[in-house]
N, C-alpha and C positions, 0 to 999 in steps of 0.2 A: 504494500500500500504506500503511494507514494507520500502522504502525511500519518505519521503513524499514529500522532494525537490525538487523533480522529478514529482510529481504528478499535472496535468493541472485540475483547478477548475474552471478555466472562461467558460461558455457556449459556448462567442464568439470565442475562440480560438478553441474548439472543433471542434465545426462547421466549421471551416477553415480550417482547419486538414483534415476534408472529403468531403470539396469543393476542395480542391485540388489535391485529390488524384486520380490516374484514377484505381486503383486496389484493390479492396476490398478482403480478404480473408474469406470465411464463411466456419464453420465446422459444419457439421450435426453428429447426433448420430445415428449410424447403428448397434448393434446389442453389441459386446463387443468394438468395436473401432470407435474411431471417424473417419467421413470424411471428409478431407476438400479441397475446389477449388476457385482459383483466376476467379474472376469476376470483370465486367464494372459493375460500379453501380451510383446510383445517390440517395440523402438522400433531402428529402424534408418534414420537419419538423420532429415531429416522425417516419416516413416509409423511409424506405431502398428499394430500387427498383432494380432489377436486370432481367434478361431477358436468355432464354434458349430456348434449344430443347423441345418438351413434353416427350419425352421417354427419359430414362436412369438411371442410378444410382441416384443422386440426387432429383428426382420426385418419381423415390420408396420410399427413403428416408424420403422422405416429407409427404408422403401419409401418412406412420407411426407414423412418430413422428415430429412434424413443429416446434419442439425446438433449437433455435440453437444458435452459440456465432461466432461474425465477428470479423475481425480485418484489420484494416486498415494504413496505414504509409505511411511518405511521410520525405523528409528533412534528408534522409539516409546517411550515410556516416563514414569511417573505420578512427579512428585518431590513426594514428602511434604512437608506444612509442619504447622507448630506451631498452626496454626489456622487452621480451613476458609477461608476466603477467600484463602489463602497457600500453596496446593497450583498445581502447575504440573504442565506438560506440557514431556516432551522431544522431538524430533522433528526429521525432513528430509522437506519435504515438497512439488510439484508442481502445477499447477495448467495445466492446457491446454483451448484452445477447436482444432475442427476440423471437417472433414468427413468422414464415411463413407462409403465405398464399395466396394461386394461386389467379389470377385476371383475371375473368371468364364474367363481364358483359364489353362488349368492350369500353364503354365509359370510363371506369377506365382503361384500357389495354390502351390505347390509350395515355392516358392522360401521362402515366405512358413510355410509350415507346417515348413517346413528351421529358418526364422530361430530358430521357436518351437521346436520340439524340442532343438533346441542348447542355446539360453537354459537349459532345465531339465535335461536331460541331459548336457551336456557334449561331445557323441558330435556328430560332423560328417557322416555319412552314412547316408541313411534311406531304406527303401523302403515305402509304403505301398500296403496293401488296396484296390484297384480300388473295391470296395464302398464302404468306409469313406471314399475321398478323394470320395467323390463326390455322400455323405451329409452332406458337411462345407460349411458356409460360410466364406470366410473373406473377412476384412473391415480395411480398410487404413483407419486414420483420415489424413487430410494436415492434420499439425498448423499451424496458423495462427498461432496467438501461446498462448504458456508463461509462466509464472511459480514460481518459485520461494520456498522459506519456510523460516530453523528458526527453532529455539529451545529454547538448552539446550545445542544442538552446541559 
């Protein structure tokens, strides 16, 4: 990191970082250019969990290559200066490389669409639409290596 001052090395603060976040950004690799899309997610121990359609561009995506790098932040905010080049940024912010892949035996789909409900709702027990769970992908990143960043905090 090229200011290390900057740089979060506590586990615990990481992890707080993406318990509190409700938006996760993940970029896949698609051909010459990266793609990337804001997501609900939820991060329970090493796996990143996130939930979709089964069709579309990022399930092509994935099919090909399940590499991918997320980003995360939360504690945003613009600090005024007295003149342009003197303006800052407040922020906690995340940085992870991993692997995707779809979660295909429903007891893990479940578990995993539990984690996510929680996260937003608060509520510990959930019953879902036959239809609906099964119209769902969902998608477990195995996080590799993280890094951490503020500034301002």
């Amino acid at each position: 990191m090229r200011k290390p001052e900057k740089e979060i090395t506590d586990n615990k603060e990481i992890a707080a970082i993406m318990e509190k976040a409700d938006i996760c950004r993940i970029a896949f690799i698609d051909d010459d250019y990266p793609y990337i899309i804001p997501v609900n997610f939820v991060v329970r121990g090493e796996q990143l969990y996130f939930h979709t359609g089964r069709k579309g561009k990022k399930i092509d995506i994935l099919r090909q290559n399940n590499r991918v790098c997320f980003e995360i932040d939360t504690d945003t905010d613009i600090i005024a200066g007295d003149t342009p080049c003197s303006w800052s940024a407040r922020y906690r912010s995340v940085i992870g490389f991993g692997k995707a892949f779809f979660l295909e035996e429903a007891t893990k789909k479940k578990r995993a669409l539990d984690y996510l409900m929680e996260k937003y709702t608060g509520k510990q027990t959930f019953t879902y639409n036959a239809e609906s769970f099964e119209k769902v992908a969902v998608i477990s990143i195995r996080i590799e290596r993280i890094t951490g960043k503020k500034s301002g905090c």
